[in-house]
MDAnalysis code that builds the backbone (N, CA, C; Angstrom):
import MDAnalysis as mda
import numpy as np

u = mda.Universe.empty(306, n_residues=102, atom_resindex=np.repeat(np.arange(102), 3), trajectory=True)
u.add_TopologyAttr("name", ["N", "CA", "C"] * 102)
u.add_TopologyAttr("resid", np.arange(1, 103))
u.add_TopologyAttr("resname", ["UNK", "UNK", "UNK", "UNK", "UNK", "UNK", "UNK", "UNK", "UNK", "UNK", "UNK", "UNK", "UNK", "UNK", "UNK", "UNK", "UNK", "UNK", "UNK", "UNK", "UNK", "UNK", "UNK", "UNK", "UNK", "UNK", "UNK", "UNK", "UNK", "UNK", "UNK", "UNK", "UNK", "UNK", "UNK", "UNK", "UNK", "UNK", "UNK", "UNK", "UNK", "UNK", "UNK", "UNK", "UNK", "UNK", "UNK", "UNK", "UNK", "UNK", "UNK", "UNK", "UNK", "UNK", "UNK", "UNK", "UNK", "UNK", "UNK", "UNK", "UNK", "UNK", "UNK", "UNK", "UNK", "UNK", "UNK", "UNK", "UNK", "UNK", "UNK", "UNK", "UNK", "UNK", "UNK", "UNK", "UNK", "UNK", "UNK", "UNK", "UNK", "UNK", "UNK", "UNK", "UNK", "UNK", "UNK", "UNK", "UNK", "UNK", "UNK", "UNK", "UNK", "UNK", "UNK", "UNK", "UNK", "UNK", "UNK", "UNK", "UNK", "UNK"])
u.atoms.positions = np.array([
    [0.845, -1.164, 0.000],
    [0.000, 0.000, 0.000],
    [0.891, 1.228, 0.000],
    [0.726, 2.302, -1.111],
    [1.653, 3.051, -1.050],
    [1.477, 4.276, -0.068],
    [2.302, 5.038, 0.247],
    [1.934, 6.339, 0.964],
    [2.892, 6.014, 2.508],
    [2.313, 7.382, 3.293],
    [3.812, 7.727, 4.052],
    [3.487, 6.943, 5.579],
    [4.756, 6.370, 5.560],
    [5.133, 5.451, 7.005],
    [5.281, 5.977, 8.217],
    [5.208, 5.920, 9.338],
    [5.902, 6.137, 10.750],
    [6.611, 4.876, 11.015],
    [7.632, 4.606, 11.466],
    [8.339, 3.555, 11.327],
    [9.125, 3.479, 12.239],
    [9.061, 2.277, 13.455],
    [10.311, 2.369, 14.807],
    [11.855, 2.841, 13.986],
    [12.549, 3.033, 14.831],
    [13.461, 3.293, 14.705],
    [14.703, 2.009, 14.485],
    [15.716, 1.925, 13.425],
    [16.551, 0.354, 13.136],
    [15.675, -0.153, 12.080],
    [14.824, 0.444, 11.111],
    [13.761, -0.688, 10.254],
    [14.348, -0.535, 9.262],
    [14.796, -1.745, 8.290],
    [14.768, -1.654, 7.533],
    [14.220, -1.906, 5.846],
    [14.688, -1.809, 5.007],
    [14.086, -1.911, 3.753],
    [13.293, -3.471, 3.780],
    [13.469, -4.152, 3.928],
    [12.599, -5.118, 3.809],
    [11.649, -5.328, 4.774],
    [11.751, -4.554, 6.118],
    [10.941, -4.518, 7.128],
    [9.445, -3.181, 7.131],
    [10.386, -2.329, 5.967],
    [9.459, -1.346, 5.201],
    [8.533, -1.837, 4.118],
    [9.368, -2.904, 3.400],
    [8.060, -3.934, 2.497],
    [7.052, -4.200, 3.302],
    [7.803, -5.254, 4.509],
    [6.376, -5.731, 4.978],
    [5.411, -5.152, 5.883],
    [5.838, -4.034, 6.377],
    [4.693, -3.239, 6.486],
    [3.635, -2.725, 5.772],
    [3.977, -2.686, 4.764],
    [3.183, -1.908, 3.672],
    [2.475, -3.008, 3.086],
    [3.041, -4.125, 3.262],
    [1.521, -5.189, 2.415],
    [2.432, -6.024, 1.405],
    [3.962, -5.487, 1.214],
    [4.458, -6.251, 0.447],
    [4.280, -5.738, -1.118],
    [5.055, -5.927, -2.316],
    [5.532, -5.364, -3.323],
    [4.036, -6.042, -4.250],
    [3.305, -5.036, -5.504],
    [2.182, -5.475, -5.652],
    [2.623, -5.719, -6.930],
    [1.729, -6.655, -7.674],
    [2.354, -7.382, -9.222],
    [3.133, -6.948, -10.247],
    [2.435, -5.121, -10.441],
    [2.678, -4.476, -11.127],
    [4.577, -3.444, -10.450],
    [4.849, -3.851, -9.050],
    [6.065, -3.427, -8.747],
    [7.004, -3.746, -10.091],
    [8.198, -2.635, -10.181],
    [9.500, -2.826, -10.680],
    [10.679, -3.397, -9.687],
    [11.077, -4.508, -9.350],
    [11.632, -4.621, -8.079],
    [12.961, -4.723, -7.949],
    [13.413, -4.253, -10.052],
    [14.798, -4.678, -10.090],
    [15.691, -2.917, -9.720],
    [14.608, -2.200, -9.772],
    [15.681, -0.871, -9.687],
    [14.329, 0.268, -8.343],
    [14.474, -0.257, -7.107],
    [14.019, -0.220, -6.136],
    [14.490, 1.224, -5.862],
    [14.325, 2.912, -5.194],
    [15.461, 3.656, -4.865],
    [14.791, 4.121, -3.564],
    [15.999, 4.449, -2.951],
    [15.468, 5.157, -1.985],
    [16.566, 6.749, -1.692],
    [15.484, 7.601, -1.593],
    [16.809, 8.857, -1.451],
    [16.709, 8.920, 0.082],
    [17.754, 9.644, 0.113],
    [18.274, 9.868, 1.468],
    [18.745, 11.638, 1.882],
    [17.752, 12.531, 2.681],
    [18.566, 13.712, 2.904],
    [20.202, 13.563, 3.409],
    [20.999, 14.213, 2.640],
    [22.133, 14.913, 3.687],
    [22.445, 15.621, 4.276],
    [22.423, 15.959, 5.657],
    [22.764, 17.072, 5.951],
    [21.525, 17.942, 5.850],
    [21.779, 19.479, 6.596],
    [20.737, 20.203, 6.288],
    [20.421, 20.637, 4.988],
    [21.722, 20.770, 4.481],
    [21.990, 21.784, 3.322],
    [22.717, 20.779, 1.809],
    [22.520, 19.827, 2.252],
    [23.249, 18.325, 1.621],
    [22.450, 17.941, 0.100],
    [23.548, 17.663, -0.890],
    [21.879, 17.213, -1.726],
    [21.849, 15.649, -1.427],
    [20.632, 15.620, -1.859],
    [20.038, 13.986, -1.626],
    [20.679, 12.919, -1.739],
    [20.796, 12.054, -1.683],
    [21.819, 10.861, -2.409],
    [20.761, 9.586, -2.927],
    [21.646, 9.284, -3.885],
    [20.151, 8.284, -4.113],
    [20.849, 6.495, -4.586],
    [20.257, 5.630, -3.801],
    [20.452, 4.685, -3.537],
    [19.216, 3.604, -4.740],
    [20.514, 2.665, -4.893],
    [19.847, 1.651, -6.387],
    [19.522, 0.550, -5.402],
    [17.942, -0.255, -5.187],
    [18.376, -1.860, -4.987],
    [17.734, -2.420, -5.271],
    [17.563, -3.888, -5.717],
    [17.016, -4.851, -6.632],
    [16.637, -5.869, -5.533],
    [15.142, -5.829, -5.353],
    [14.421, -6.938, -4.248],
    [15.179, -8.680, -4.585],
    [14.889, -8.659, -5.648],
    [15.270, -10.380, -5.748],
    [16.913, -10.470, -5.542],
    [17.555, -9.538, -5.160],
    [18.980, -9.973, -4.857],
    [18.921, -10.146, -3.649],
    [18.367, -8.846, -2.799],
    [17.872, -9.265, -1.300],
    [17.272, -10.314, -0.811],
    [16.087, -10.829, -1.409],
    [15.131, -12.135, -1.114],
    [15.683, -13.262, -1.115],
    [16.543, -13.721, -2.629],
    [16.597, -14.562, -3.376],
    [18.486, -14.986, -3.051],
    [18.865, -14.698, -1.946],
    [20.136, -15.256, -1.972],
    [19.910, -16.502, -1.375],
    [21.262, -17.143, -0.726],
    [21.069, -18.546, -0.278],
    [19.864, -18.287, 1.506],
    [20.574, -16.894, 1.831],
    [19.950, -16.679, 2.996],
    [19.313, -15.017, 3.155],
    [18.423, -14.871, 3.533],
    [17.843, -13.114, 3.716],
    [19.346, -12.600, 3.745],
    [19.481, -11.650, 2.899],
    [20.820, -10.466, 3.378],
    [20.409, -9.643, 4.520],
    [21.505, -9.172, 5.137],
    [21.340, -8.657, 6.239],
    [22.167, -7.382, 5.990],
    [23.044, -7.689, 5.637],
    [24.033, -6.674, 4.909],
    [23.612, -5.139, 4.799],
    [23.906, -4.198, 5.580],
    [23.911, -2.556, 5.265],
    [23.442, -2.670, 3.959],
    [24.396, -2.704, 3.146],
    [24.858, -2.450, 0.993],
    [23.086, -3.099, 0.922],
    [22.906, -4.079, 1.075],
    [22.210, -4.983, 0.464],
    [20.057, -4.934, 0.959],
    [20.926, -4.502, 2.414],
    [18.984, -4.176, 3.018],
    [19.430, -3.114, 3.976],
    [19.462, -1.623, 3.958],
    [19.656, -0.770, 4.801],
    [19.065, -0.343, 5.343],
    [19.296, 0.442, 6.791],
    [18.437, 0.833, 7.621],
    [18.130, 2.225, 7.430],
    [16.539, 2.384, 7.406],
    [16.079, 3.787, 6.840],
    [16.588, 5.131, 8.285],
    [16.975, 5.983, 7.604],
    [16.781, 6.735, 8.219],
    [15.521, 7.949, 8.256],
    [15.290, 9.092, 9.548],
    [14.424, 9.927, 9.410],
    [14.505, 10.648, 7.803],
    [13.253, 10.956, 7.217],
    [13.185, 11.737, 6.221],
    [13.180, 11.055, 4.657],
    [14.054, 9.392, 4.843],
    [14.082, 8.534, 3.591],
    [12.475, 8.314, 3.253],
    [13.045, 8.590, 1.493],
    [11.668, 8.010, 0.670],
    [12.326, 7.307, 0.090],
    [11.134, 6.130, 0.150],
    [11.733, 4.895, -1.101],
    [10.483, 4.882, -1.581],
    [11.265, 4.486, -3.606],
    [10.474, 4.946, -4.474],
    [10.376, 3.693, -5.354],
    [9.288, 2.922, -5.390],
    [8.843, 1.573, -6.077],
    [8.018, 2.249, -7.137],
    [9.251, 2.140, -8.356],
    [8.481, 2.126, -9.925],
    [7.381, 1.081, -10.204],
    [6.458, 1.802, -10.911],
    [5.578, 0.452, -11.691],
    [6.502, -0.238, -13.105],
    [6.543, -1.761, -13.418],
    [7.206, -1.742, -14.209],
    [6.159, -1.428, -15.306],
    [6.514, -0.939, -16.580],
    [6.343, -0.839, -18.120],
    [5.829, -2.455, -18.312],
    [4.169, -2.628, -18.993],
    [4.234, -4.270, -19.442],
    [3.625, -3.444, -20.770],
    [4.121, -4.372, -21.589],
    [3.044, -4.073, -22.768],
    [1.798, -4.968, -23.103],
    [0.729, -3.916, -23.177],
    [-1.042, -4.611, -23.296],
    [-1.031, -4.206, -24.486],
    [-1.789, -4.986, -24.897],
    [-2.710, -5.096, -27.128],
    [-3.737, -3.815, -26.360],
    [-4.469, -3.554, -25.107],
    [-5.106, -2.617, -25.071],
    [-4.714, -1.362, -25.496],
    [-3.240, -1.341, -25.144],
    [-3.131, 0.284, -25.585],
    [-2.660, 0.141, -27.357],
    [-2.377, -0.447, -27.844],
    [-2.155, -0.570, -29.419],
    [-3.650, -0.705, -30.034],
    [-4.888, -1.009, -29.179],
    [-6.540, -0.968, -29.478],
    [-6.418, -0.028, -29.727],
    [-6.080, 1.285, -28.811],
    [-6.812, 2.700, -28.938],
    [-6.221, 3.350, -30.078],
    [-4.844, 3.023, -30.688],
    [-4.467, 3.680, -31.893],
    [-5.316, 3.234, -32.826],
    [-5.244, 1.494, -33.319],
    [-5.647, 0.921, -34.697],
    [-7.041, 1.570, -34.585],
    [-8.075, 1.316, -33.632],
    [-9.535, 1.194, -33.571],
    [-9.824, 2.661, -34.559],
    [-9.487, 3.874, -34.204],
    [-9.914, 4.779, -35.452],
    [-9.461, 4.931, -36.528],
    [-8.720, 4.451, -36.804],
    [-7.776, 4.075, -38.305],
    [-8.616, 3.147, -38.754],
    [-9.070, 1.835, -38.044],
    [-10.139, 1.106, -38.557],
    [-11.195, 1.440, -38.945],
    [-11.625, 1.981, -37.685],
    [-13.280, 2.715, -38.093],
    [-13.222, 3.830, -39.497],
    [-12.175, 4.664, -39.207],
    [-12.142, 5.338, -40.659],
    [-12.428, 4.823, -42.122],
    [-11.751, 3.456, -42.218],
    [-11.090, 3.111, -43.127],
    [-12.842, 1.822, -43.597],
    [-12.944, 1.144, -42.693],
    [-14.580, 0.505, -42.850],
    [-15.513, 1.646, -43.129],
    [-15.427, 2.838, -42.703],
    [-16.656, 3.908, -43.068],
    [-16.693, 4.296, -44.468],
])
C-alpha cells in the first residue's frame, strides 16, 4: 500500500516492504530507490536496490549495501514496471479502422 510510514526506529528496507503489504504485481523490483537527505543543506543521495537480490540469496541479506536501515526523512520509491497490453495498441488501430470501414 503506497503512501507515508511512521516507522520504529533500526527498520529496515525489507521490514518497510512488509509493512506496507508487500511489493504489488505491477512493482519494478529490479531498480528499487530510496533517497536519502544529507545534511541540512546536503543534496540527496540516491540509492539503487534490486528486491530479488535481497530475497533470493542462499539466505535473507542482512548486509547494510544490500537491506539498509532507513533513516528519518528517507523516501523509497517503487516504480511500476512498463508491461506491454494489445489494449493500448486498441486505442491507436480502432480509429484508423473505423475510418477506413466507413
Amino acid at each position: 500500500y503506497p503512501g507515508r510510514y511512521i516507522v520504529p526506529v533500526n527498520t529496515t528496507f525489507i521490514d518497510l516492504i512488509s509493512f506496507s503489504g508487500g511489493p504489488t504485481d505491477e512493482s519494478n523490483l529490479e531498480e528499487i530507490r530510496i533517497i536519502r537527505k544529507n545534511g541540512d543543506n546536503g543534496k540527496p543521495s540516491l540509492m539503487k536496490l534490486n528486491y530479488d537480490d535481497i530475497l533470493w540469496e542462499e539466505k535473507l541479506s542482512t548486509s547494510p549495501k544490500m537491506n539498509p536501515v532507513l533513516q528519518p526523512g528517507d523516501v523509497v520509491v517503487v516504480m511500476k514496471e512498463k508491461r506491454y497490453t494489445f489494449r493500448e495498441d486498441l486505442g491507436i488501430y480502432i480509429p484508423i479502422i473505423t475510418s477506413l470501414v466507413s
